[in-house]
N, C-alpha and C positions, 0 to 999 in steps of 0.2 A: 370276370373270368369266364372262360368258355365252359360251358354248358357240362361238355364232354370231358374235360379235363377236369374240372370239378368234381365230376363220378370217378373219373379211373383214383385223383387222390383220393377220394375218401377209402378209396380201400387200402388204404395204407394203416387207416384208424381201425383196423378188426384183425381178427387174428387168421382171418383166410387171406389166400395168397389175390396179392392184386393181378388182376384184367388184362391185359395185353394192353400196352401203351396204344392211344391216339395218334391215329396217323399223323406223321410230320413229327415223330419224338423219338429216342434211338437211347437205347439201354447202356448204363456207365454202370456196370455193376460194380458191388462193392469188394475190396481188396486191397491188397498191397503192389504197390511199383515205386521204382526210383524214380526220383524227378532230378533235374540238376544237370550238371556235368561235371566228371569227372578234372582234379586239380590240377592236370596233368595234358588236358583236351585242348590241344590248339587250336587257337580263333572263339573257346569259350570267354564269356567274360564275368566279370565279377560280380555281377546280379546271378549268376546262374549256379553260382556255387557257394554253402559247399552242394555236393549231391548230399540226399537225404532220401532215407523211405517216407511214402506220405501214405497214409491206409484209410480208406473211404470205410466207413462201419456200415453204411446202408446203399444199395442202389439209388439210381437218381435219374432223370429222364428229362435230357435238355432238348429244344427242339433241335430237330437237324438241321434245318436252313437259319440265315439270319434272320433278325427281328425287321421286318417292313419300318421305316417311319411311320405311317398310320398305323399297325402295330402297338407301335411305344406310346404313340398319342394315346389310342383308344387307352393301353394300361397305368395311364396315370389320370385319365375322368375319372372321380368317384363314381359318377352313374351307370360306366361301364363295368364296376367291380357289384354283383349282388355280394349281400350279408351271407358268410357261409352257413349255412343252415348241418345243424350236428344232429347225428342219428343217436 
């Protein structure tokens, strides 16, 4: 795991507010929205319904561009993942 991204999580482990996300990550904060479509929404289809509220309990921070293929490699070497070390 990257170095930087490693520090911003662990501030998620203390009761101060976490760091500003690492560049290339973009804030989903936590709440409530419908997802779905309505029963009634033409050209919806049946995977999409019913609508429901879905409610995120915590913020979350995905990167904002897609994953590279080298990316996904390097994140499935063990020897690119260090042992998280806990404070």
């Amino acid at each position: 795991m990257d170095a930087e991204l490693w520090v911003y999580l662990e501030g998620f482990l203390s009761a101060e507010p976490p760091p500003p996300p690492p560049a290339g990550f973009v804030q989903i904060p936590a709440g409530s929205f419908l997802m779905g479509a309505p029963a009634d929404e033409l050209g919806s289809r049946i995977d999409e319904r019913p609508q429901h509220t879905v409610t995120l309990t915590r913020s979350f921070y995905p990167q904002s561009t897609k994953v590279t293929n080298q990316q996904h490699l390097e994140g499935h070497r063990p020897e690119s993942c260090g042992k998280p070390q806990m404070a």
